[in-house]
Every structure is written in structure tokens, then in C-alpha cells.
C-alpha positions in Angstrom: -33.2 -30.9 -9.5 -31.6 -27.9 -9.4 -28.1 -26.5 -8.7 -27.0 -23.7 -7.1 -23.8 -22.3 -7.6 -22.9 -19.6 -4.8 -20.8 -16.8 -6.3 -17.7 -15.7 -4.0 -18.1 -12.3 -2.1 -17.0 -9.7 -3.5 -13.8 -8.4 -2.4 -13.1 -5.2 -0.1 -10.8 -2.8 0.0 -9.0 -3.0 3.0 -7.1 0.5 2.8 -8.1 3.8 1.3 -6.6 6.3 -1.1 -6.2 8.5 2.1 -4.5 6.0 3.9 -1.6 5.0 1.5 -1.1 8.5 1.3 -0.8 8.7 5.0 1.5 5.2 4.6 3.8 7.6 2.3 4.2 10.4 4.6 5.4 7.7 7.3 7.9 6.2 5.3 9.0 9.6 3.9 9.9 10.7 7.4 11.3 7.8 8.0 13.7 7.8 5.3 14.9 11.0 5.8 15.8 10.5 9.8 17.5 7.2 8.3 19.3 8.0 5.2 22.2 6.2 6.2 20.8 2.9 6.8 21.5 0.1 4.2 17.4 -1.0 4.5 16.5 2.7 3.3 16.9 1.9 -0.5 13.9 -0.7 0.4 12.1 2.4 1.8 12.7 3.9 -1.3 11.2 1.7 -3.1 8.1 1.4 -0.7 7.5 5.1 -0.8 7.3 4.7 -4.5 5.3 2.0 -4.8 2.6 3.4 -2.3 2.6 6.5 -5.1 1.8 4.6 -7.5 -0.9 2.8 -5.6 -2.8 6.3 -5.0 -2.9 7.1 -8.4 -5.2 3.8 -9.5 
């Protein structure tokens, strides 16, 4: 008798280098039309995190 052992699929990526980038630019703008807000440190952190993303 043999077994079969099925392998899971391989995983996709689900966003580009090109579209993080594009993800940046968004939050960029919108950090500097909302500079005042208290959420915008979050923002911050966002932006800098998608950076870091597109250099992988």
C-alpha cells in the first residue's frame, strides 16, 4: 500500500514591489494633509514599514 502525502501549495504573493511603493506614496500624502491628527504617528510608522517591505 502506498501513501501519498500532498504537499501544501506554494504561497503567492499577493502585492508587488510596485505596489507597496504605490501604498507609500498614499500614506505619504496623507500624512502630510494630516499632520495634526493624533493617528498620524501610526501613519508614520506605516510609511516606514512599507519601505522596508520594498527593499526585501
Amino acid at each position: 500500500m502506498t501513501t501519498m502525502t500532498t504537499e501544501p501549495a506554494r504561497a503567492r504573493a499577493v502585492l508587488s514591489n510596485q505596489d507597496f511603493k504605490l501604498l507609500q506614496e498614499a500614506v505619504l500624502f496623507y500624512m502630510r494633509a494630516h499632520e495634526d491628527d493624533p493617528i498620524s504617528s501610526q501613519y508614520s510608522n506605516l510609511y516606514h514599514r512599507l519601505g522596508s517591505a520594498t527593499r526585501r
